[in-house]
C-alpha positions as protocol buffer text, in pm:
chain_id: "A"
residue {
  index: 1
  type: UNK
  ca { x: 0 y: 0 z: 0 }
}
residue {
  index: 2
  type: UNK
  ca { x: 115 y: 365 z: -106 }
}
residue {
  index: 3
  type: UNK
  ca { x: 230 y: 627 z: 197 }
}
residue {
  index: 4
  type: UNK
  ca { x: 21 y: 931 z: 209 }
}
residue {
  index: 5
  type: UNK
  ca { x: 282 y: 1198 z: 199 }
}
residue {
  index: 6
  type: UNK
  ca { x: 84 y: 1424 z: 416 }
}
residue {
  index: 7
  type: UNK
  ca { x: -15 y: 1148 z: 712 }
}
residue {
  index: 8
  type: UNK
  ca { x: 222 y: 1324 z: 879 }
}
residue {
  index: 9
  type: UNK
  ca { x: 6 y: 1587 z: 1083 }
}
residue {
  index: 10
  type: UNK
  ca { x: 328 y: 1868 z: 1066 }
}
residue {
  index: 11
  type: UNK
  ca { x: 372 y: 1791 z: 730 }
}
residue {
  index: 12
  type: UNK
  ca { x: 10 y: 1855 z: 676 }
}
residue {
  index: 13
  type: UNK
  ca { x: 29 y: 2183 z: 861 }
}
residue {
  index: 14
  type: UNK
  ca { x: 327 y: 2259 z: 651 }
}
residue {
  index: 15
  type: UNK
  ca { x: 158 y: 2208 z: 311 }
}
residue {
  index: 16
  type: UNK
  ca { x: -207 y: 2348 z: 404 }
}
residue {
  index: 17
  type: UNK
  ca { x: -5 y: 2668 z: 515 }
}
residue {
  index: 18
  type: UNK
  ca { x: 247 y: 2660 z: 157 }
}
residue {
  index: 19
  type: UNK
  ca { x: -111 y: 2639 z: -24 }
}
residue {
  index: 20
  type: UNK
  ca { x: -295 y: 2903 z: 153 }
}
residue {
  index: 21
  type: UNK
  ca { x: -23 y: 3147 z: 190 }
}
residue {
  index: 22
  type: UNK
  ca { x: 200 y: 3119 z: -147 }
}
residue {
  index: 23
  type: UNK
  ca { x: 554 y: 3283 z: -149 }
}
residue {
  index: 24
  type: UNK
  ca { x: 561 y: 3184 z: 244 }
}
residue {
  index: 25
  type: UNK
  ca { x: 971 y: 3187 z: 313 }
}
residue {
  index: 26
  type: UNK
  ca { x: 1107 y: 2920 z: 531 }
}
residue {
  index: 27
  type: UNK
  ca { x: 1167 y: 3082 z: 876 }
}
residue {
  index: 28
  type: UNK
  ca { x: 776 y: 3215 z: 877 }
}
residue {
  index: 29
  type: UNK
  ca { x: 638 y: 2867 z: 827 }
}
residue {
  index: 30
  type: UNK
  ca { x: 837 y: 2796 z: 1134 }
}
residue {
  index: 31
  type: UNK
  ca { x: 738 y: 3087 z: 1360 }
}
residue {
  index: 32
  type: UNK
  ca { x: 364 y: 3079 z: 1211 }
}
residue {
  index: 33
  type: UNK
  ca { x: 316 y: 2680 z: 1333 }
}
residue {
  index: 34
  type: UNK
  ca { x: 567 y: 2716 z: 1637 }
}
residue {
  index: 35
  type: UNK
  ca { x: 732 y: 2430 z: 1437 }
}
residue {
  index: 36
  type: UNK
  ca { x: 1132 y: 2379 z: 1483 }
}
residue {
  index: 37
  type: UNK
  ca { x: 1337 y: 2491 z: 1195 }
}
residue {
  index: 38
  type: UNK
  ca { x: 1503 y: 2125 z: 1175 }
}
residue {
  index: 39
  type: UNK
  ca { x: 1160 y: 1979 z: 1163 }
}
residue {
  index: 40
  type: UNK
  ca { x: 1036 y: 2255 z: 888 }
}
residue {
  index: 41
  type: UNK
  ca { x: 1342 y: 2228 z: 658 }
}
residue {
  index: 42
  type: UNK
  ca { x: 1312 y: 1841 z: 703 }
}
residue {
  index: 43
  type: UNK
  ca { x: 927 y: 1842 z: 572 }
}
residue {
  index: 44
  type: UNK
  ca { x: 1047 y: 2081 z: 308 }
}
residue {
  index: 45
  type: UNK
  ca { x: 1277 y: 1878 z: 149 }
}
residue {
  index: 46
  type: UNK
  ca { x: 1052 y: 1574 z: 183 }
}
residue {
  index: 47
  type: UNK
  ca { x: 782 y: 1737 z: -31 }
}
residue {
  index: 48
  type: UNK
  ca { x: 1044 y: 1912 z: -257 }
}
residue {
  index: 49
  type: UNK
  ca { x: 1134 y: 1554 z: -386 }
}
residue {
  index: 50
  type: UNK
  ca { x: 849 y: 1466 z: -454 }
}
residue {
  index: 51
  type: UNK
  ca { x: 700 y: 1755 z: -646 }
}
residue {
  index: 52
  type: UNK
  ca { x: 453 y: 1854 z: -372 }
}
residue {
  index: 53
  type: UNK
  ca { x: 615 y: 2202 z: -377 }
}
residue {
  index: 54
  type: UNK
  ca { x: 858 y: 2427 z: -511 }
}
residue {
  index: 55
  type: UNK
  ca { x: 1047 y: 2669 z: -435 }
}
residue {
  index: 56
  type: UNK
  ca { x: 1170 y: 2963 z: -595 }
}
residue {
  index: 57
  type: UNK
  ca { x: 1477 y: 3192 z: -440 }
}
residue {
  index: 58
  type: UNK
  ca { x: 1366 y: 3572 z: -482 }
}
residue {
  index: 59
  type: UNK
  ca { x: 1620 y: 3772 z: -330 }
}
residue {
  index: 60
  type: UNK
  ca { x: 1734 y: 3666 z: 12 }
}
residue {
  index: 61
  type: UNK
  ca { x: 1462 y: 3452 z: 1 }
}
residue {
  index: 62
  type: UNK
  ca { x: 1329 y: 3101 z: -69 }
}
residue {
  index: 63
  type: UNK
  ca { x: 926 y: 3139 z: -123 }
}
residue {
  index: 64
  type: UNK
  ca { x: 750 y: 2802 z: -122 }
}
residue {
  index: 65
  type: UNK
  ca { x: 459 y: 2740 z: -331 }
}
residue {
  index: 66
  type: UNK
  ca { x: 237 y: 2460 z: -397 }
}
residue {
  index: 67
  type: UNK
  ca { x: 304 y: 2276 z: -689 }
}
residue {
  index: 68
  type: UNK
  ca { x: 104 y: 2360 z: -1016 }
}
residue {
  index: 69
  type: UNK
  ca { x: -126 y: 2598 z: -829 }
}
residue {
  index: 70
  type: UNK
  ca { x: 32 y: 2959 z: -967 }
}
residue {
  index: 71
  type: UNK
  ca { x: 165 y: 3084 z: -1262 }
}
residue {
  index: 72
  type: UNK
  ca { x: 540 y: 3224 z: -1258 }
}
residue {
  index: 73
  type: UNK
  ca { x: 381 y: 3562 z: -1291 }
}
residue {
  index: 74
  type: UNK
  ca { x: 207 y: 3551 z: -1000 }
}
residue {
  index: 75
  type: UNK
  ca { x: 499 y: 3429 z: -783 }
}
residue {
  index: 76
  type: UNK
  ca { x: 738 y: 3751 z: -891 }
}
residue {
  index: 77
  type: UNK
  ca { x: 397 y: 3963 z: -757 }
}
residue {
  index: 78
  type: UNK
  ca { x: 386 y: 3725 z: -455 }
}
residue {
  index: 79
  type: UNK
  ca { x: 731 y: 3774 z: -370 }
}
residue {
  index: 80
  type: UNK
  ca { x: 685 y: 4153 z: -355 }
}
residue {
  index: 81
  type: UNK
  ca { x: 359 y: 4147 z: -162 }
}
residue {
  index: 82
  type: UNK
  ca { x: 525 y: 3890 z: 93 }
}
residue {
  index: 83
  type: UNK
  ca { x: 726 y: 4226 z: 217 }
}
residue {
  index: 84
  type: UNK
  ca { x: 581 y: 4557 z: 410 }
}
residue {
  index: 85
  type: UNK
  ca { x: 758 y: 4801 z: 167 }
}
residue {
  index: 86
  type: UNK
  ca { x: 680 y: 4689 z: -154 }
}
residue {
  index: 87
  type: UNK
  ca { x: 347 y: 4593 z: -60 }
}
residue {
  index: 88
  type: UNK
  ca { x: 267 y: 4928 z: 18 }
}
residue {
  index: 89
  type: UNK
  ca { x: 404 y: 5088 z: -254 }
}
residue {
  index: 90
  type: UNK
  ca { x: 203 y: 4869 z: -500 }
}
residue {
  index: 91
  type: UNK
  ca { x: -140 y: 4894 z: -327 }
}
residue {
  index: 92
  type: UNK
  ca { x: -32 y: 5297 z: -360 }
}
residue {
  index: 93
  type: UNK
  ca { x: -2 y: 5284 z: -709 }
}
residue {
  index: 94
  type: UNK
  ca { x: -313 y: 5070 z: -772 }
}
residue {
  index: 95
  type: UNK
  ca { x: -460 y: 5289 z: -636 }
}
residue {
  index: 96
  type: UNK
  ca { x: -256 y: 5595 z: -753 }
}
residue {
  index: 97
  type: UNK
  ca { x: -148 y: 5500 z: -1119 }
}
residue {
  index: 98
  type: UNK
  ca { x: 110 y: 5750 z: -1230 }
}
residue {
  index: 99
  type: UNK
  ca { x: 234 y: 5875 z: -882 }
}
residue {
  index: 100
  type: UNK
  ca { x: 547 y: 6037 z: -879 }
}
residue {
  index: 101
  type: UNK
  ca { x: 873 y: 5954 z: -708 }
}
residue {
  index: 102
  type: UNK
  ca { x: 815 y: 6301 z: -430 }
}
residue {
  index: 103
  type: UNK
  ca { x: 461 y: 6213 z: -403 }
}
residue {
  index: 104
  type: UNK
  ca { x: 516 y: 5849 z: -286 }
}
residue {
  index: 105
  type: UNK
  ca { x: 794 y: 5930 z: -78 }
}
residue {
  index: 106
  type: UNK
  ca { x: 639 y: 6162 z: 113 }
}
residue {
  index: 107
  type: UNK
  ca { x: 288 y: 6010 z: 146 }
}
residue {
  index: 108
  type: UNK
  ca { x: 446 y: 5666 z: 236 }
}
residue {
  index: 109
  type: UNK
  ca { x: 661 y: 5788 z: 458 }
}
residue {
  index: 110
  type: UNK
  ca { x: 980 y: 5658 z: 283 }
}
residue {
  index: 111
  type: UNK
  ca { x: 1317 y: 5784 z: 260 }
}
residue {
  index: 112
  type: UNK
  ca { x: 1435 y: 5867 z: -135 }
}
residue {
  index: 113
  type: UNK
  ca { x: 1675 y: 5574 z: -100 }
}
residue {
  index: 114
  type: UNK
  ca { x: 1423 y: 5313 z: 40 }
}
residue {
  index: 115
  type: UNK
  ca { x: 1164 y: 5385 z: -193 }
}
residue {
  index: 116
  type: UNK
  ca { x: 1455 y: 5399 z: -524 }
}
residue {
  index: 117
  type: UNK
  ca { x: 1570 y: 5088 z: -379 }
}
residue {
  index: 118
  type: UNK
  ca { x: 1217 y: 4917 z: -424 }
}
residue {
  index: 119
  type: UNK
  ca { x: 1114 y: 5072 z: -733 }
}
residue {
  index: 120
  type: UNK
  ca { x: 1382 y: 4974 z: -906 }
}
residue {
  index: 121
  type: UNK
  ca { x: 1364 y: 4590 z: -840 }
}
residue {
  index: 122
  type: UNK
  ca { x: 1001 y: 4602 z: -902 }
}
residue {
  index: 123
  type: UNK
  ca { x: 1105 y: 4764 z: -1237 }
}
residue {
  index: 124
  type: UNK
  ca { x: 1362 y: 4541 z: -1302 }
}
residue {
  index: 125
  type: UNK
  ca { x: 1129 y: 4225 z: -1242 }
}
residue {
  index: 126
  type: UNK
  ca { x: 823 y: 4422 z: -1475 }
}
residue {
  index: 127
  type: UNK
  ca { x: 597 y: 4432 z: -1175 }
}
residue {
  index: 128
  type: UNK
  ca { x: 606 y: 4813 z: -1226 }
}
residue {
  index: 129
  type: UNK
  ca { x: 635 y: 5042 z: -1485 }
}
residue {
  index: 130
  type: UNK
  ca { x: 841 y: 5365 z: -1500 }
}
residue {
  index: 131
  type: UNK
  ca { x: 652 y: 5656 z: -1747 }
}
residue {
  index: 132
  type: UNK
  ca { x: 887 y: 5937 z: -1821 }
}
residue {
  index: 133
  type: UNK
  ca { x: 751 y: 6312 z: -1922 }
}
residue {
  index: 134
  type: UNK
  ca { x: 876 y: 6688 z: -1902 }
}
residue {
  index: 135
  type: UNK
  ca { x: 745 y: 6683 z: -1564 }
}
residue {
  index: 136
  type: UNK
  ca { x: 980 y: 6412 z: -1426 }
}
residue {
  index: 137
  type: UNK
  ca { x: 913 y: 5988 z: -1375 }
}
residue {
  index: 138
  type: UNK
  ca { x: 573 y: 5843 z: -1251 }
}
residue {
  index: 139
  type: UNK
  ca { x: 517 y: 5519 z: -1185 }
}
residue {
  index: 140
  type: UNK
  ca { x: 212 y: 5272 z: -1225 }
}
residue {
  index: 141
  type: UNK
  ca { x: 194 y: 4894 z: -1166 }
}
residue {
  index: 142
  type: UNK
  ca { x: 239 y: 4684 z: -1479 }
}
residue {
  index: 143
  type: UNK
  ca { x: -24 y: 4482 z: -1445 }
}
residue {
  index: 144
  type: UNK
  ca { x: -293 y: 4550 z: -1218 }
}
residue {
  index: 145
  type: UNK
  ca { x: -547 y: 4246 z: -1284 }
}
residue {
  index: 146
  type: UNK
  ca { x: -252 y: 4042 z: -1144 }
}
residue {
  index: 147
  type: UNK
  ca { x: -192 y: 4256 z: -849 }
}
residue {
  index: 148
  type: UNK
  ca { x: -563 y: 4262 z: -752 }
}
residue {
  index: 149
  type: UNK
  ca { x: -660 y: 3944 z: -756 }
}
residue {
  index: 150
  type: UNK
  ca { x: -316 y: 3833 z: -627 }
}
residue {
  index: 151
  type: UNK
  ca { x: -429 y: 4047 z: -310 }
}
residue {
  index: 152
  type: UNK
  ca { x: -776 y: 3954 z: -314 }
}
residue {
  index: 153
  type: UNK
  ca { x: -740 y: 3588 z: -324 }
}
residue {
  index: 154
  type: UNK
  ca { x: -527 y: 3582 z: -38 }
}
residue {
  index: 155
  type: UNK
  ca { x: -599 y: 3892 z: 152 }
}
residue {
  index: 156
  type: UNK
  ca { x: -613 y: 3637 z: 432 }
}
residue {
  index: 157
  type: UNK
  ca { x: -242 y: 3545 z: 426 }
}
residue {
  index: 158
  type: UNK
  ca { x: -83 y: 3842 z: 443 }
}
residue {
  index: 159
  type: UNK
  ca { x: -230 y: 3958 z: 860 }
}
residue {
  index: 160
  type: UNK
  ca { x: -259 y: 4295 z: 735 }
}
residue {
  index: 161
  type: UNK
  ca { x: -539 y: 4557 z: 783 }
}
residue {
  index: 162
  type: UNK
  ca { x: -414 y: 4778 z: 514 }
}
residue {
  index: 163
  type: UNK
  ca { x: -445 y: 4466 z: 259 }
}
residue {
  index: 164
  type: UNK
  ca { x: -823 y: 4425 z: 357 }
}
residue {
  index: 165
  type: UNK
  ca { x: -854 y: 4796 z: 320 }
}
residue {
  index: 166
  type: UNK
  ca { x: -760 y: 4827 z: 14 }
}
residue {
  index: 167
  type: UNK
  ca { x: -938 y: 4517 z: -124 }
}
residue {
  index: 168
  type: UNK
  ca { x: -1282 y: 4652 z: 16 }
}
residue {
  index: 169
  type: UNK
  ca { x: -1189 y: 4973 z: -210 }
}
residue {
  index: 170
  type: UNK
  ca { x: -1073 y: 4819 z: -523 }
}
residue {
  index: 171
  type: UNK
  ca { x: -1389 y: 4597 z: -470 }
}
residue {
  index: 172
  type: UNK
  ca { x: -1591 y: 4876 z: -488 }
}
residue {
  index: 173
  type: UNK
  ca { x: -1407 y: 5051 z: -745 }
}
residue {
  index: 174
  type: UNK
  ca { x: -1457 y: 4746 z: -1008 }
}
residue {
  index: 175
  type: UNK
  ca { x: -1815 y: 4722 z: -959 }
}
C-alpha cells in the first residue's frame, strides 16, 4: 500500500499553510506553526522531492509554493507582496497610477533611498512600470489584474489591515 505523503500531521500543517499562503519563506512557516526549523526544513525537502512544492529563491529569500497551483507571474507579484515596503508601494499605485517619485515618498513615509531601492527591483522584475515626461518619472503597476486578484485571493495570508482595506476599495471601485 502507497504512503500518504501528508499522514504526517506537521507535514500537513506545513503544506495546508504553503497552499494558503503562497511565497511563504522558510523561517515564517516555522514561527507561524511554532514548528522547529530542523523539523520545517526536514518536511520541506521531503515534499520538494516529490513535487509537492517548489520553491523559488527571490532575493534573500526562498518562497515556497504549492506545486502547479500559480503561474510564474504571480509568484514575482507574490514575492513583492510577501514584504511591508513593496506591498505598500504597490497597493499605492493601484490605487494611484502614475504617482510620482516626491509624491510616494512623502505620502508613504519613505526615505528617497528606500523607496529607489524598491522601485527599481520592481522595475527590473516588470511588476512596475516607469513613465517618463517633461514633468519628471511616474510610476504605475504593470499589471494590475494580477496585483488585484493576487491580493484579493489571499488577503487572508498576508495579517494585514491595510491589505483588507484596500481590497474593500478596489472591490468597490470594479463594480
Amino acid at each position: 500500500m502507497k504512503e500518504d505523503p501528508l499522514q504526517l500531521e506537521s507535514r500537513k500543517k506545513i503544506f495546508d499553510l504553503i497552499g494558503t499562503t503562497p511565497g511563504i519563506h522558510f523561517r515564517e512557516i516555522s514561527r507561524r506553526l511554532d514548528i522547529p526549523m530542523g523539523v520545517v526544513e526536514y518536511h520541506l525537502n521531503y515534499m520538494l522531492k516529490r513535487d509537492m512544492i517548489v520553491a523559488r529563491v527571490e532575493g534573500r529569500y526562498k518562497r515556497y509554493y504549492a506545486e502547479g497551483k500559480i503561474g510564474s507571474r504571480e509568484k514575482t507579484v507574490l514575492a513583492f507582496l510577501r514584504k511591508d515596503v513593496p506591498r505598500t508601494i504597490l497597493m499605492h499605485l493601484m490605487l494611484n497610477p502614475g504617482a510620482r517619485h516626491r509624491d510616494l515618498k512623502s505620502e508613504l513615509g519613505l526615505s528617497g533611498s528606500t523607496l529607489t531601492f524598491h522601485l527599481k527591483k520592481m522595475i527590473r522584475k516588470g511588476v512596475v512600470v516607469e513613465m517618463r515626461d517633461e514633468g519628471g518619472s511616474g510610476y504605475r503597476v504593470s499589471d494590475p489584474d494580477t496585483v488585484s486578484r493576487t491580493l484579493i485571493i489571499y488577503k487572508r495570508s498576508f495579517m494585514d489591515d491595510l491589505v483588507d482595506s484596500f481590497t474593500e476599495t478596489w472591490l468597490d471601485m470594479e463594480f
